[in-house]
C-alpha positions in Angstrom: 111.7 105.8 118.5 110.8 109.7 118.6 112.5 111.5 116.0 114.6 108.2 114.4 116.0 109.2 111.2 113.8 108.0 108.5 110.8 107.5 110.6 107.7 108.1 108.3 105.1 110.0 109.4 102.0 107.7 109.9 104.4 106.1 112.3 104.6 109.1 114.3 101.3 110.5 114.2 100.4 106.9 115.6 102.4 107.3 118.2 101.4 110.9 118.8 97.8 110.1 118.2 98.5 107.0 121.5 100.0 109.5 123.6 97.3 112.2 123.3 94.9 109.4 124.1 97.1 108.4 127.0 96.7 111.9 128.7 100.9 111.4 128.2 102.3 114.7 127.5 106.3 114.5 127.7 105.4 111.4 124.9 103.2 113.8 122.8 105.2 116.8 123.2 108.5 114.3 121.5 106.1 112.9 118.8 104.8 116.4 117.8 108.3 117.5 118.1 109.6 114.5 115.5 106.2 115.3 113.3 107.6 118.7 112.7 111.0 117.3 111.8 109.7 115.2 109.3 107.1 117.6 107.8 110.2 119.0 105.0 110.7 115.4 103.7 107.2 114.1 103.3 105.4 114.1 99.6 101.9 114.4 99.1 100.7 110.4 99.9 103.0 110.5 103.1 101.4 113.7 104.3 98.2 112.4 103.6 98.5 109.0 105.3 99.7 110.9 108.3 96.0 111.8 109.3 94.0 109.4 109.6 96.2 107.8 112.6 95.5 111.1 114.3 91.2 110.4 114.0 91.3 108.3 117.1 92.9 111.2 119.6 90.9 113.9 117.4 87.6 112.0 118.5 88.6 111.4 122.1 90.5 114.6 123.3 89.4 117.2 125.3 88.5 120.1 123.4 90.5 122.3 125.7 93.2 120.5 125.2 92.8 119.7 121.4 95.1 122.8 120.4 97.8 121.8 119.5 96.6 118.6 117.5 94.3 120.6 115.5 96.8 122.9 114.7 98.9 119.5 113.7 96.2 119.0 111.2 96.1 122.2 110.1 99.5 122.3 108.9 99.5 118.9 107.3 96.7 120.0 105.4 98.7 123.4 104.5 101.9 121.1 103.4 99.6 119.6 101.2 97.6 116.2 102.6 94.1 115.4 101.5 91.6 116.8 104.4 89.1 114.8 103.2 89.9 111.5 106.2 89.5 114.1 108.5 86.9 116.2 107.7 83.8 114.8 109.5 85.4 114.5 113.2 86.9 118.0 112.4 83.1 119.2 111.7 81.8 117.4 114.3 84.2 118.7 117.1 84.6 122.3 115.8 80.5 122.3 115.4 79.9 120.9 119.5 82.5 123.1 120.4 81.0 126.2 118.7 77.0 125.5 120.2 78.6 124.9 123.7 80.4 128.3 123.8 77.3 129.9 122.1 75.5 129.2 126.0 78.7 131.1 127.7 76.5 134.6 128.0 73.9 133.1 130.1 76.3 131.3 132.0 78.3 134.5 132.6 75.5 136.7 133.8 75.2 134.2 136.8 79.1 134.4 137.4 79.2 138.2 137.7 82.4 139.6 137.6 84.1 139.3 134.2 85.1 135.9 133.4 89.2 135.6 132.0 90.5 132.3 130.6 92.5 130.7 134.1 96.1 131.3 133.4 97.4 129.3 136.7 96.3 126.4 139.2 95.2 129.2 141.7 92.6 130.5 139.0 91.6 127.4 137.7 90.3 126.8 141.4 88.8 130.0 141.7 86.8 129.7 138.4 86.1 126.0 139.0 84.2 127.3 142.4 82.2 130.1 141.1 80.7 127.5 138.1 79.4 125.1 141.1 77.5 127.9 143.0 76.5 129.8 139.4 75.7 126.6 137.3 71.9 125.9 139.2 71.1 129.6 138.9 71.4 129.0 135.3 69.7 126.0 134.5 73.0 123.7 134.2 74.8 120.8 135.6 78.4 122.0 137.1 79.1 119.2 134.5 77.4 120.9 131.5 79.0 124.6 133.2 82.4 123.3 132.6 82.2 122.3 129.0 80.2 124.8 127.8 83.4 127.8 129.8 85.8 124.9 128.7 84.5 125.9 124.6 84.2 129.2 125.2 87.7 129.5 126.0 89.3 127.2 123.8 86.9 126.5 120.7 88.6 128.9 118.8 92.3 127.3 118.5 90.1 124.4 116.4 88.4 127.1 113.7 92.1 127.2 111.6 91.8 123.4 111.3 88.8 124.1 108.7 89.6 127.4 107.8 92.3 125.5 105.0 90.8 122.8 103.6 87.6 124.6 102.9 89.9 127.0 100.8 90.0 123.5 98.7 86.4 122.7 95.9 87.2 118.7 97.3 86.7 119.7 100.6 83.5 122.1 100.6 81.9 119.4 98.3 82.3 116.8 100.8 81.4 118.9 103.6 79.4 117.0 105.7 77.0 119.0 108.5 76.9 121.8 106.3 73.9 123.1 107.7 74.8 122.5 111.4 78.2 124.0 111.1 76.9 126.9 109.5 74.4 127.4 112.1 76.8 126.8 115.2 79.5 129.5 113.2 76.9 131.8 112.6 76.4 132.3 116.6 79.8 132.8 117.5 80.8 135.3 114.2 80.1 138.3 117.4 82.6 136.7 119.8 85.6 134.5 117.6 87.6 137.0 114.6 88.2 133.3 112.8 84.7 132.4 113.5 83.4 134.8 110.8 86.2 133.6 108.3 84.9 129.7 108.8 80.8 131.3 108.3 82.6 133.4 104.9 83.8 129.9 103.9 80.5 128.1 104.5 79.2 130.2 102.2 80.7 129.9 99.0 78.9 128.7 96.3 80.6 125.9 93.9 79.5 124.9 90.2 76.7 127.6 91.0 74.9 129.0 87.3 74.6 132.8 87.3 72.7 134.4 84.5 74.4 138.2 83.7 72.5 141.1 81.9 74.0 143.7 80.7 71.3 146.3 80.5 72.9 148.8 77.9 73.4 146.4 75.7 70.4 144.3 76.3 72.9 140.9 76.0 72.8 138.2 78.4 75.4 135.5 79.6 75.4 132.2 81.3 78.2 131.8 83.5 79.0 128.8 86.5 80.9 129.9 89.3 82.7 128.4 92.0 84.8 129.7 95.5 84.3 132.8 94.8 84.7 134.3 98.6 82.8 138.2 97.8 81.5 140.6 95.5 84.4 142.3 94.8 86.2 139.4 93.6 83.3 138.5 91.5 83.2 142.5 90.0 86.4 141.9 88.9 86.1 138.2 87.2 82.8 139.5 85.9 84.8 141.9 83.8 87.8 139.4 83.0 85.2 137.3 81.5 82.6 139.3 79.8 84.3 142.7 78.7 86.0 141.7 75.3 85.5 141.5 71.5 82.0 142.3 70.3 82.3 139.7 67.5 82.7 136.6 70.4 79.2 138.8 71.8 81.5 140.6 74.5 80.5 143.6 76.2 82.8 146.8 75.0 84.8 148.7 77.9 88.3 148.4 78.9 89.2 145.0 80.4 90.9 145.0 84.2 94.5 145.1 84.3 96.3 141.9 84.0 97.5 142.6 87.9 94.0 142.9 88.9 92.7 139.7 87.5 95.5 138.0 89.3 94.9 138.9 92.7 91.4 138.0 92.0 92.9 134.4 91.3 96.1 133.3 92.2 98.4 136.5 92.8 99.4 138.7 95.0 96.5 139.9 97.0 97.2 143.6 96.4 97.9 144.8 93.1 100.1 147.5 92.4 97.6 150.0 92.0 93.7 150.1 93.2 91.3 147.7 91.6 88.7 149.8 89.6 85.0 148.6 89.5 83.6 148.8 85.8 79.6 147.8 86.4 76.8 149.1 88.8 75.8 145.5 89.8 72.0 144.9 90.8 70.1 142.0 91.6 67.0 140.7 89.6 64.4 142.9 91.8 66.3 145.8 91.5 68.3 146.0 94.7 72.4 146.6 94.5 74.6 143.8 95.2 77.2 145.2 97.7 80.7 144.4 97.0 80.8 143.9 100.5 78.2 141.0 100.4 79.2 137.4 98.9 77.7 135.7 96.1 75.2 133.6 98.2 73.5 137.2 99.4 72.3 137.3 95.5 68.4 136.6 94.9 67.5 133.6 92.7 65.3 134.2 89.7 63.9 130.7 89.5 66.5 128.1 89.2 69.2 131.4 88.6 70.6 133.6 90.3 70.9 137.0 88.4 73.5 139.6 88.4 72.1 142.6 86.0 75.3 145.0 84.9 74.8 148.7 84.3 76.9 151.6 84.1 78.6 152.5 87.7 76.7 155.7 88.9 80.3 156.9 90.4 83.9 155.6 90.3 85.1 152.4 93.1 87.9 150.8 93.7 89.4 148.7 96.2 92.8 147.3 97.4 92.3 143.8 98.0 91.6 140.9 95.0 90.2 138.0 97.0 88.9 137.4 100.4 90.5 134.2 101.1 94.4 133.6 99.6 94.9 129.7 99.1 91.1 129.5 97.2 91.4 129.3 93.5 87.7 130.9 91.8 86.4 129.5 88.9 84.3 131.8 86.6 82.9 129.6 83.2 81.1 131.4 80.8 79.1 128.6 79.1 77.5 130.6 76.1 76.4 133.6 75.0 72.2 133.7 75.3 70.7 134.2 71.8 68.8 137.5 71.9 65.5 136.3 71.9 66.5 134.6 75.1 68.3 137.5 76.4 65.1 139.6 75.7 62.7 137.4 77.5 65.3 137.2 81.0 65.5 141.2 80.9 61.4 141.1 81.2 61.7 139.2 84.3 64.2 141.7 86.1 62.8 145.2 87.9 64.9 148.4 86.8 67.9 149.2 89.2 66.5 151.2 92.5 
């Protein structure tokens, strides 16, 4: 049946999801062979269908050997399926994986020469015998020694499987093990690149109210924002939103170039020429907001957090619009605060430091 013309891909990803179960290999290797043929003919509902058949063999498999099918998902994801069938064993794998090879360093003091992944049979022996003698010395199981080298080495070809659907509002939303996953990525950011990428991810805010003062002119705004991935993306939508006509209550200065704003969004990543920062941003206390940091770094003032906007001490720019490319930022401005209102939020905030 592998590859048969017209073969839909639920069918196959059955059949691949079976083999992987099955410890077969020549079968899988054939069914993720025929996946991959199929992949330019499938529409959106056949794309998503494809995944849950694969929940099974994403549940059971080893994690070392799990590559290749979370790469699978990955790309069905990227093609368009809903991640949402596959989301909690993705989160639950990819969060085991990442505490297990968080407990490699204590492991590898006790092994003593410098560990490498095994590349042959010969090495796989060799490392197999030195986690028997070294797993007692540190507290372990030869059991619990093997997973937790088996993660270190292999946890990493699993990040990509979340780093695309959390690009998607749907998909953060219904995150589940937020906290957990967050905690388990946080501990490997030093020792993964994509590790640090998923922890970026984990902490974008969505449908999030942020209350903007704009010191010079003593007028306030109340935005809602959402996937914005850092604070230079959110300098620059800042600007596209609130620098405008002062009889719509807009702040004056000369709004970003229409290039700018769309690698902020949806465009090209790099814009034709440097992105230039217009505001000095500070939080409610006083302290800068780094471009460099993310949206979640800023302070809440009560149930707000507070961006206050001042004149830049010194000219910025940057190169780059957005952090993360397939994430579409939302940046709402609800209303323009009377300024009574705005008067009694600019009391609460400390002058910039």
């Amino acid at each position: 049946m592998f590859g048969r013309p017209g073969t839909a891909l639920p069918e196959l990803c059955t059949d691949l999801a079976k083999a992987v179960i099955r410890l077969d290999s020549r079968a899988s290797t054939k069914s993720y062979r025929a996946i991959v043929d199929r992949l330019p003919q499938a529409d959106q509902p056949e794309l998503t269908a494809a995944l849950a058949p694969l929940v099974p063999a994403l549940e059971q498999v080893a994690l070392g050997n799990g590559g290749m099918l979370a790469t699978l998902v990955a790309g069905l994801i990227e093609q368009g399926a809903d991640p949402l069938p596959v989301l909690p064993v993705l989160v639950d794998r990819l969060a085991t994986g990442l505490e297990l090879a968080a407990q490699f360093g204590v492991l590898a003091d006790k092994l003593g020469n410098e560990v490498t992944a095994p590349t042959s049979a010969d090495e796989y022996r060799d490392l197999r015998e030195r986690l028997v003698r070294a797993a007692p010395s540190a507290g372990l199981s030869v059991e619990e020694a093997g997973e937790i080298t088996q993660a270190w080495f292999t946890v990493k070809d699993w990040i990509p499987s979340l780093l695309l659907p959390l690009q998607q509002k749907p998909a953060r939303q219904a995150l589940p093990q937020r906290e957990r996953l967050t905690a388990a990525t946080a501990g490997m950011t030093p020792h993964a690149d994509d590790a640090a990428w998923l922890y970026g991810l984990l902490e974008v805010l969505d449908d999030e109210p942020l209350l903007v003062l704009h010191r010079p002119t003593k007028q306030a705004y109340d935005l809602t924002i959402s996937g914005v991935g850092d604070n230079f993306q959110l300098h620059t939508l800042l600007a596209a939103t609130l620098i405008g006509p002062a009889s719509r209550g807009l702040l004056p200065g000369t709004p970003p170039e229409a290039a700018w704003v769309a690698s902020a969004t949806e465009g090209e990543l790099s814009p034709p020429s440097p992105i230039h920062g217009q505001f000095y941003l500070a939080d409610a206390t006083g302290e800068t907001i780094w471009n460099e940091g993310r949206p979640a770094d800023i302070p809440l003032l009560g149930d707000h957090r507070v961006v206050v906007l001042d004149p830049p001490p010194y000219e910025r720019s940057w190169n780059i619009g957005r952090t993360y490319p397939l994430m579409k930022p939302e940046v709402t401005l609800n209303r323009v605060l009377p300024a009574a209102e705005a008067f009694e939020w600019a009391s609460r905030v400390s002058p910039a430091s």
